[in-house]
C-alpha positions as CSV (number, residue, x, y, z in Angstrom):
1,X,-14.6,44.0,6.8
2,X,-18.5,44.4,4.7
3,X,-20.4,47.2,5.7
4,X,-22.5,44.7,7.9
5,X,-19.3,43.9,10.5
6,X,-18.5,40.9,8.7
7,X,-15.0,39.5,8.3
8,X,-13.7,36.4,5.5
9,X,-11.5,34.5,7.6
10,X,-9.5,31.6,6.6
11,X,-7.6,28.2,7.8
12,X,-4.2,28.4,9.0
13,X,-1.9,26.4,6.7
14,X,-1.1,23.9,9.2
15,X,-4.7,23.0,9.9
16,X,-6.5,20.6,7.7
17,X,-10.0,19.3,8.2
18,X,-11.2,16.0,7.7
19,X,-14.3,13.4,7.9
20,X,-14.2,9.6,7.8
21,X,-16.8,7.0,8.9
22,X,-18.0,7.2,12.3
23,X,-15.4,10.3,12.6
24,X,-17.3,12.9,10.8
25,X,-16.1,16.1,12.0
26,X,-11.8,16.2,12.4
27,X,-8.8,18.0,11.7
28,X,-5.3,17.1,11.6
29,X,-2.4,19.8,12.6
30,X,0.5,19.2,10.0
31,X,3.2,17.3,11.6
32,X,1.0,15.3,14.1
33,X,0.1,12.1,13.1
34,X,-3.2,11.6,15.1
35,X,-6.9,13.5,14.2
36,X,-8.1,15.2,17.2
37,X,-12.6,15.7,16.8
38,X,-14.3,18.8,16.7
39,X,-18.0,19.7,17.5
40,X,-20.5,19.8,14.4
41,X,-21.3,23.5,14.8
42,X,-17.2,24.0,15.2
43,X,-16.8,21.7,12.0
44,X,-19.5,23.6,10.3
45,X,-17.5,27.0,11.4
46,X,-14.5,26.2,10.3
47,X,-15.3,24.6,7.1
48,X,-16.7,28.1,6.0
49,X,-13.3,29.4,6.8
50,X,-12.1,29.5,3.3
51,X,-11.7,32.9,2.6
52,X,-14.3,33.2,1.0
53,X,-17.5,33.1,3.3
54,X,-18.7,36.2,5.5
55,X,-18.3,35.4,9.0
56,X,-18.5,37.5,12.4
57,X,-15.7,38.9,13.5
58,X,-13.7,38.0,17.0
59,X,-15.9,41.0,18.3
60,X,-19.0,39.9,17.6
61,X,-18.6,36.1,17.7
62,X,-17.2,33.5,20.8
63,X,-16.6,30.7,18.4
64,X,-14.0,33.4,15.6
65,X,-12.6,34.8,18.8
66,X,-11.6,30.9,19.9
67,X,-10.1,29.9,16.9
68,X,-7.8,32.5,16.1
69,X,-7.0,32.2,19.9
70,X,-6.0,28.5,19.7
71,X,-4.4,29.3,15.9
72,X,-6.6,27.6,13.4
73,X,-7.9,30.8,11.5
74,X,-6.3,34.3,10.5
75,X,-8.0,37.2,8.6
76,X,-7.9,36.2,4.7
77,X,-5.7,38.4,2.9
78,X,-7.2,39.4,-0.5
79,X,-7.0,36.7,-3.7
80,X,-5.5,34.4,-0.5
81,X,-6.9,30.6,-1.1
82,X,-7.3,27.3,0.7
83,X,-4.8,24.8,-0.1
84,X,-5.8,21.5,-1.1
85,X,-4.2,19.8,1.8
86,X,-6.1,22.4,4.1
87,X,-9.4,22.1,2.5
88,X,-12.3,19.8,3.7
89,X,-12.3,16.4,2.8
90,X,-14.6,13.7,3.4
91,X,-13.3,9.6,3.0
92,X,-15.6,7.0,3.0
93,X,-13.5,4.6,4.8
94,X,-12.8,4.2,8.9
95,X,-10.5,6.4,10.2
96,X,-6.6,5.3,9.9
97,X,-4.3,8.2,10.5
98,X,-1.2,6.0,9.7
99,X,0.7,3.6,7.8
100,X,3.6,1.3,8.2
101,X,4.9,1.0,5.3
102,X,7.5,-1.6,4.3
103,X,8.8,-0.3,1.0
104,X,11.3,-3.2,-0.1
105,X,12.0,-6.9,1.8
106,X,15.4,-6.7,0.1
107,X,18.3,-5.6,2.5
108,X,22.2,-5.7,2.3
109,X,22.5,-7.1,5.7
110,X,21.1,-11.0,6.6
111,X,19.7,-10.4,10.4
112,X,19.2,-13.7,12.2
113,X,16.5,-12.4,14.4
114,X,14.4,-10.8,11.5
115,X,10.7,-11.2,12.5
116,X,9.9,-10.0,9.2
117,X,10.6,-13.9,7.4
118,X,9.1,-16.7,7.9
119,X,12.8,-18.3,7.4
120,X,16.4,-17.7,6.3
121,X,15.6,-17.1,2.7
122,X,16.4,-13.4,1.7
123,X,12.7,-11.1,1.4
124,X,13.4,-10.2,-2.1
125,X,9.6,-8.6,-2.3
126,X,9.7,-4.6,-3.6
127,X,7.2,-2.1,-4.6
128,X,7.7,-0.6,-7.9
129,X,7.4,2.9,-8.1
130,X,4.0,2.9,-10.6
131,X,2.5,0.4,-7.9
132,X,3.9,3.0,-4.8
133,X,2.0,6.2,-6.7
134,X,-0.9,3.5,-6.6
135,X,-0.6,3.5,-3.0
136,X,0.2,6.8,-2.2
137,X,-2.7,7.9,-4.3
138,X,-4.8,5.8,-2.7
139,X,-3.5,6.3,1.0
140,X,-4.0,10.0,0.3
141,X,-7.4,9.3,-0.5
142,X,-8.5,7.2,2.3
143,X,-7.3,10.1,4.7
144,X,-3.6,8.8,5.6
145,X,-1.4,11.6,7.5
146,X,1.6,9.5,8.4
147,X,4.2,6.8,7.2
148,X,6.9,4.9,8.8
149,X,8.7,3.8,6.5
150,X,10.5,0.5,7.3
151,X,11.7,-2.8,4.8
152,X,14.1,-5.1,4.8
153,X,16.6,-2.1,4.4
154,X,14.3,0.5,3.3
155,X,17.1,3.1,1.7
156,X,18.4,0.3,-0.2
157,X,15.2,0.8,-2.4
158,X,16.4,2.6,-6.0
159,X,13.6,5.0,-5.5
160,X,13.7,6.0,-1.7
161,X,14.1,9.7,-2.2
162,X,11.0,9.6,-4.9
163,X,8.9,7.7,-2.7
164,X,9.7,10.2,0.2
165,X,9.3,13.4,-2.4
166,X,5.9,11.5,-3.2
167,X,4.7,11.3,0.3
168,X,5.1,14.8,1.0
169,X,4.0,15.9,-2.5
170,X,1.0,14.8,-1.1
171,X,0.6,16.3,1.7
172,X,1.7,13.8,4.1
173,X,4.6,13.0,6.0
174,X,7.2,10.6,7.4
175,X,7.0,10.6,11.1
176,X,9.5,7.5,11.3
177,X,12.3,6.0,9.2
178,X,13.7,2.6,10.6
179,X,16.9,1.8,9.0
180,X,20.0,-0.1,9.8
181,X,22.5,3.0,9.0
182,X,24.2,2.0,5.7
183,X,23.3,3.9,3.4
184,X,22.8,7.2,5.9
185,X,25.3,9.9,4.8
186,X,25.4,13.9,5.1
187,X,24.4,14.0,1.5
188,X,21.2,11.6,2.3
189,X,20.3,13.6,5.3
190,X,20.5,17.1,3.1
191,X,18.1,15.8,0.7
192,X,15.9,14.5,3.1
193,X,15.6,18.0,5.5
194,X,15.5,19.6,1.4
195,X,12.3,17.4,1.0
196,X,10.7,18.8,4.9
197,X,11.4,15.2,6.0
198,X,13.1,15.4,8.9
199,X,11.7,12.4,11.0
200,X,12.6,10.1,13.9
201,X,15.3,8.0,12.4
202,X,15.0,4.3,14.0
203,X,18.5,2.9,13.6
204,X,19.3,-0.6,14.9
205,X,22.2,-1.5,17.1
206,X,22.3,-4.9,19.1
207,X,25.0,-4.0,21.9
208,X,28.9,-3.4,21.9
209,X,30.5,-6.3,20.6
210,X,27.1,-8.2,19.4
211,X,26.1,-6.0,16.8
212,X,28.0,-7.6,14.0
213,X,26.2,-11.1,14.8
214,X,22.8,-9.9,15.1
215,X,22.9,-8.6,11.7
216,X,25.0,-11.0,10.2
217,X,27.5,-8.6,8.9
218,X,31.4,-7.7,9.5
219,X,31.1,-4.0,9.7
220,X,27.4,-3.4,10.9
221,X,28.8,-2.2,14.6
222,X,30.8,0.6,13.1
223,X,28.4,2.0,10.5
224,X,25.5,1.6,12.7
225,X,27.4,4.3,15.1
226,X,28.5,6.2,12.7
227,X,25.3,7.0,11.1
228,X,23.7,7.5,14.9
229,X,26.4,10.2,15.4
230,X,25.8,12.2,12.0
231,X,22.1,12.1,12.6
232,X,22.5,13.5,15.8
233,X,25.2,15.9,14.4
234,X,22.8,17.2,12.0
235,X,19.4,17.9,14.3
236,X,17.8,14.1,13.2
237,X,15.9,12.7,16.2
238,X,17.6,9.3,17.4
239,X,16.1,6.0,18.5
240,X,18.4,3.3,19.3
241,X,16.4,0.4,18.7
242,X,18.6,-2.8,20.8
243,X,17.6,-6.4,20.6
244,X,18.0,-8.4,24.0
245,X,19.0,-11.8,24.2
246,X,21.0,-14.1,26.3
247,X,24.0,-13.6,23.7
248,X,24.1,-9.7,24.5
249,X,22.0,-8.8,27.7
250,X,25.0,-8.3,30.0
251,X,26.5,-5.3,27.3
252,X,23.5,-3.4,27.9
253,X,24.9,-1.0,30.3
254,X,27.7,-0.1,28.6
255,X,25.5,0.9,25.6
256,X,23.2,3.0,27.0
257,X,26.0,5.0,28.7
258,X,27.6,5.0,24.9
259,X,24.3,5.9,23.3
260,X,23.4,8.5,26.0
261,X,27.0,10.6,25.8
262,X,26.5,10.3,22.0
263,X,23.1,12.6,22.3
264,X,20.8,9.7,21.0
265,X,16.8,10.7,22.5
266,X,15.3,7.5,23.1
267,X,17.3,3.5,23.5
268,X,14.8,0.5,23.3
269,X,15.5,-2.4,24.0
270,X,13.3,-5.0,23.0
271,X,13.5,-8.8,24.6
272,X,14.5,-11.4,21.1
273,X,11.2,-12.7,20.8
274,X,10.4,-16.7,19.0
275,X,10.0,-15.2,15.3
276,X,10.3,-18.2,13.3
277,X,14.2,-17.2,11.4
278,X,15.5,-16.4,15.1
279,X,14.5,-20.2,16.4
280,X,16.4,-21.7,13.6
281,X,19.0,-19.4,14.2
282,X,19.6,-19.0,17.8
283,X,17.8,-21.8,19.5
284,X,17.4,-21.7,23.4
285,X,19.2,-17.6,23.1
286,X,15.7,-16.1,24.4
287,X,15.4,-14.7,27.8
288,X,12.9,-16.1,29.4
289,X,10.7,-13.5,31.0
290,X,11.9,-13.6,34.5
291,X,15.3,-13.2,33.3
292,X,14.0,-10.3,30.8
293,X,12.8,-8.6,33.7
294,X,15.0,-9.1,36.2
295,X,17.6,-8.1,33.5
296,X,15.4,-4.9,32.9
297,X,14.8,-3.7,36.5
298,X,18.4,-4.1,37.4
299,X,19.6,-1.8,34.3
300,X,16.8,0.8,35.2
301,X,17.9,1.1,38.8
302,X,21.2,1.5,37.7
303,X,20.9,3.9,34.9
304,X,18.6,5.9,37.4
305,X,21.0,6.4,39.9
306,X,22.9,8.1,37.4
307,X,22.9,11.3,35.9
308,X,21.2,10.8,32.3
309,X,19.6,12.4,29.6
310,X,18.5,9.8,27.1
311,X,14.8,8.1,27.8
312,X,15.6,4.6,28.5
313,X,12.8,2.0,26.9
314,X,12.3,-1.6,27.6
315,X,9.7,-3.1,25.2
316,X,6.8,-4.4,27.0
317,X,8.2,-3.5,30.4
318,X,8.3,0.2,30.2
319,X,9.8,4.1,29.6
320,X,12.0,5.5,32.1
321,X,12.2,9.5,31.9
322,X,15.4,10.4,33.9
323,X,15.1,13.9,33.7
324,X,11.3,13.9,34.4
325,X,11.9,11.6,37.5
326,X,9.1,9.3,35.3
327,X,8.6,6.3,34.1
328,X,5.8,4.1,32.2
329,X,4.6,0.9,32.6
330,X,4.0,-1.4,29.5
331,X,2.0,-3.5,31.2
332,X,-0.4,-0.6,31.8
333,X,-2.8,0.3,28.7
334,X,-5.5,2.1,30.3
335,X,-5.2,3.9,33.6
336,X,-7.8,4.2,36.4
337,X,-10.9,5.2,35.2
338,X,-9.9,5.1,31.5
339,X,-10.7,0.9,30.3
340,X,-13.6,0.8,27.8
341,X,-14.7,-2.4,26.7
342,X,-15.5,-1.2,23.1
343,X,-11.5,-0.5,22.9
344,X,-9.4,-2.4,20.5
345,X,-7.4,-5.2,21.9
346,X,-4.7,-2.8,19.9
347,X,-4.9,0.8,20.2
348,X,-1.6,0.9,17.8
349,X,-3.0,-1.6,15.1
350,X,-6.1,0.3,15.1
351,X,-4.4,3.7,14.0
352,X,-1.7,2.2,11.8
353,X,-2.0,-0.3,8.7
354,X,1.1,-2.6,8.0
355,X,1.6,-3.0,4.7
356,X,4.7,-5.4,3.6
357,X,6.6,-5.4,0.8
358,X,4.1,-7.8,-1.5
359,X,1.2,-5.7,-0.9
360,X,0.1,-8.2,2.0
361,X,-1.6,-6.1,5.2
362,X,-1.0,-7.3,9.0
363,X,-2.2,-5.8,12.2
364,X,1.4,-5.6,12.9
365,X,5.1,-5.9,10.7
366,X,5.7,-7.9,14.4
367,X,3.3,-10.6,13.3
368,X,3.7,-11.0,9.9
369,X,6.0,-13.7,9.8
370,X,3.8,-15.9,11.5
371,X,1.0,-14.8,9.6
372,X,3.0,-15.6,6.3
373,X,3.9,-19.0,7.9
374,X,0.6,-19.8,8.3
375,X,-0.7,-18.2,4.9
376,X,-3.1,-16.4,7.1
377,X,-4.3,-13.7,4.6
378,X,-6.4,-10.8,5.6
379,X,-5.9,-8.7,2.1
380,X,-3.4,-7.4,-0.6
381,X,-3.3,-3.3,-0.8
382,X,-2.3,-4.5,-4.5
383,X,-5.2,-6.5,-5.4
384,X,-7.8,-4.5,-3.6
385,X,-8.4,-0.9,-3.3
386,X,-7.1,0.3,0.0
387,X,-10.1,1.8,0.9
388,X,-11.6,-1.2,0.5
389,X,-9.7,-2.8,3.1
390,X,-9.9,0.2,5.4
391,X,-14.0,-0.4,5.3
392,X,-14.7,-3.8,5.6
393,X,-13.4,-7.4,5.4
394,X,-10.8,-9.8,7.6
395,X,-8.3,-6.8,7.9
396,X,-10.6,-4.1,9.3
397,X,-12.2,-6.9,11.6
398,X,-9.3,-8.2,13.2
399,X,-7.8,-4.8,14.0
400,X,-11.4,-3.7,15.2
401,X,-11.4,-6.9,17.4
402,X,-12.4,-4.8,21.4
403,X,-11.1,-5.9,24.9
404,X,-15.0,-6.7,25.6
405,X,-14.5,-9.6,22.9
406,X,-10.8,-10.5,24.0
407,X,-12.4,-10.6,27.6
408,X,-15.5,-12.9,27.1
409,X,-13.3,-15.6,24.7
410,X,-10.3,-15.5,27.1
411,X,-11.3,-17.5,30.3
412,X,-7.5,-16.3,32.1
413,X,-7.6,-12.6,31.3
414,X,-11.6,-12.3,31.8
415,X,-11.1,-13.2,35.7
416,X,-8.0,-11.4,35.9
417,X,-7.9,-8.2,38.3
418,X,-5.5,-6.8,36.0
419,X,-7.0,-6.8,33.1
420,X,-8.4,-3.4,33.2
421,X,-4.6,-1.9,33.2
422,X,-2.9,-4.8,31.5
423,X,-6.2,-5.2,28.3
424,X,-4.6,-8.3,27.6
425,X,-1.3,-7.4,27.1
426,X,0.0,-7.6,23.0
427,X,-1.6,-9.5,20.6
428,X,2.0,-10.1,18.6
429,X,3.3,-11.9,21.6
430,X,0.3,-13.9,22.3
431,X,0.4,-14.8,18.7
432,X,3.4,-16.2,18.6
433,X,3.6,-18.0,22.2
434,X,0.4,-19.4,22.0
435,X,-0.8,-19.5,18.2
436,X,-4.4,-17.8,19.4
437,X,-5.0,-13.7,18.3
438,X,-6.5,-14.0,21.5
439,X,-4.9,-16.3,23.8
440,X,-3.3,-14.8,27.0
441,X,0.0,-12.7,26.7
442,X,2.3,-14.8,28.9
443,X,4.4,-11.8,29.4
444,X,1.8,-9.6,30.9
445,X,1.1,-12.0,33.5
446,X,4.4,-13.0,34.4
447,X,4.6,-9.2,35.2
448,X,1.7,-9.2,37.5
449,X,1.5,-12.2,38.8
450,X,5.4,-11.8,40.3
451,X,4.7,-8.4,41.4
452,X,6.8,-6.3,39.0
453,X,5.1,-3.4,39.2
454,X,5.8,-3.0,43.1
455,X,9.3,-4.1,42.7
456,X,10.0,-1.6,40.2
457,X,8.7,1.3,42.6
458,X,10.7,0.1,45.5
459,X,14.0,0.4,43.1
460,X,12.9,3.7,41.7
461,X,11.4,5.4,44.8
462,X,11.5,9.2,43.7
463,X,10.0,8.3,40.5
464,X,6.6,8.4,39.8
465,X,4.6,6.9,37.3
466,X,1.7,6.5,35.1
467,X,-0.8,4.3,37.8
């Protein structure tokens, strides 16, 4: 302390600050994807946090006093610095906290259902590792914090540990690794926990007995479970990620039971949906959505009435929280009080850029095989900057597109009493049901129309949910 009562304070090591178009004043909390705002005069305070700058001490000032309180600021020890990652940084693009990031097409398994290709051709698409710095370099700079990292098979890359090393070397992190378990080993896991990367692994399995035909490969049953165990084994976070189809729906069950002794946190299962290789592939194998739901309220009353750890999610129908005694609907976006019509029609493609293996960018990986079908281009991280993309142009537009816009060009959802819960439902599946961005989601209002939200509360009566 000066001789005036003054104190040099400076930023915890886990708090960052940041500014971005429209988003001036932010800060990120290492390890959480998402920026949360600040006031200017809080911006202003904190920025001067650098262990450098006089300040009032917790005594004299409200605002010091608050922010060692809620853990952003500590007395500066002497010759103690800023980080780089920590330090104030301003980014000339719109805020994007996240990337999906699909690092190779290639993968050692065939999957029938991939929504990924347009058809049964192999994705033989990869990022070399001078174009990955690129990107890294340049998602740095734009004011990324996140990655899922996703391909094809993304481990199968030569380089996955380097790109992983570079990620964090950068002060970023991988929130979400979706793999199909081949190449997951203790070894594997060790380097990854060596690196700080310890994130929700994503591992595919398609039911008990179906597994092997979904991905097109004797084998892929047994070393999909195997690597869910020794992720579990070894402190990895586990989601079970189960395609549903009228091939495999009746071993649902049975797998969840499985998946839920084994320790796995989170099963989702997600209805087969029309992606243009599962067609050719499977024909008439998709549920319709009556069946899909009937199929998915049947399972959740009877993995309620059991005694379960393991959150049980079924893609655009909802989370069910046995231990909470809670569950979510899908088909509920905004609750009471919350709809804006400014929104995006997405609030997930509006935080997180999909980037595929060729550079191209999609609001979604879940749309890009029809966008790649229809040579619908909205940009090319490796032909233009990313910042670029992220502050202007078809990309930035289409993922900026708001429910006030959705609502005025679609006749059916702007007269529909739901749409205030519902905000149209998901773009990927009106995409590919009805070949219009912003057609109707047929699935959303099957689910209103036949009352599913009441049935679902009369099957789970001491649950309650999110409306």
């Amino acid at each position: 302390m000066n001789r005036f009562g003054h104190m040099r304070y400076i930023l915890n090591p886990n708090i960052a600050l940041r500014s971005w178009q429209l988003v001036p004043y932010a800060y990120y909390i290492k390890g959480e994807r998402n920026a949360a705002g600040l006031k200017k005069e809080e911006f202003e305070f904190l920025s001067a946090c650098d262990g450098k700058t006089d300040l009032p001490t917790e005594n004299e000032s409200v605002i010091t006093r608050e922010f060692i309180e809620k853990g952003f600021i500590h007395k500066a020890a002497s010759g103690e610095n800023l980080s780089d990652w920590s330090r104030a940084r301003a980014f000339e693009n719109r805020y994007f906290p996240a990337m999906n990031l699909m690092i190779t097409g290639k993968c050692n398994y065939n999957c029938i259902h991939c929504f990924n290709a347009a058809d049964n051709a192999p994705l033989m698409s990869e990022w070399t590792m001078d174009e990955m710095n690129t990107l890294l370099d340049q998602a740095r700079d734009c004011g990324i914090n996140a990655f899922t990292i996703t391909g094809g098979e993304p481990m199968l890359h030569r380089n996955f540990f380097e790109i992983i090393e570079g990620i964090y070397s950068r002060g970023m992190y991988v929130e979400e690794l979706n793999t199909n378990g081949y190449f997951i080993n203790g070894k594997a896991l060790e380097r990854m926990r060596s690196i700080g990367c310890i994130p929700l692994v994503k591992i595919s399995f398609d039911g008990i007995g179906y597994h092997d035909w979904m991905r097109n490969h004797k084998g892929a049953e047994e070393t999909a479970l195997r690597a869910i165990a020794l992720c579990v084994e070894n402190g990895f976070p586990v989601k079970v990620q189960t395609n549903m189809n009228r091939r495999n729906c009746d071993s649902m069950h049975e797998t969840a039971e499985m998946l839920d002794a084994i320790g796995v946190n989170e099963m989702r299962i997600i209805r087969t949906t029309e992606a243009p290789r599962w067609l050719r592939n499977a024909g008439d194998a998709c549920l319709t959505f009556e069946e899909y739901y009937d199929k998915a309220l049947f399972l959740w009353k009877e993995y309620a009435s059991e005694d379960h750890v393991m959150a049980l999610t079924v893609w655009q129908f909802g989370t069910l929280y046995p231990r909470a005694g809670f569950y979510t609907l899908a088909a509920v976006n905004s609750c009471t009080g919350e709809y804006r019509e400014t929104a995006p029609v997405c609030k997930g493609n509006r935080g997180m850029i999909a980037v595929s293996a060729n550079g191209n960018v999609f609001p979604c990986h879940q749309m890009s095989g029809y966008y790649e079908q229809h040579g619908d281009n909205l940009g090319n991280v490796k032909q233009t900057p990313l910042e670029e993309l992220l502050s202007g142009g078809m990309y930035l537009d289409e993922v900026c597109t708001t429910l006030g816009t959705l609502r005025e060009k679609n006749e059916k959802c702007g007269k529909c009493p739901h749409f205030e819960h519902c905000n149209g439902g998901c773009r990927a599946i009106a995409l590919a049901l009805t070949g219009d961005k912003l057609g109707i989601d047929p699935s959303k209002c099957f689910f209103w129309e036949n009352g599913y939200a009441e049935k679902i509360a009369a099957a789970l009566p001491d649950y309650e949910t999110n409306i």
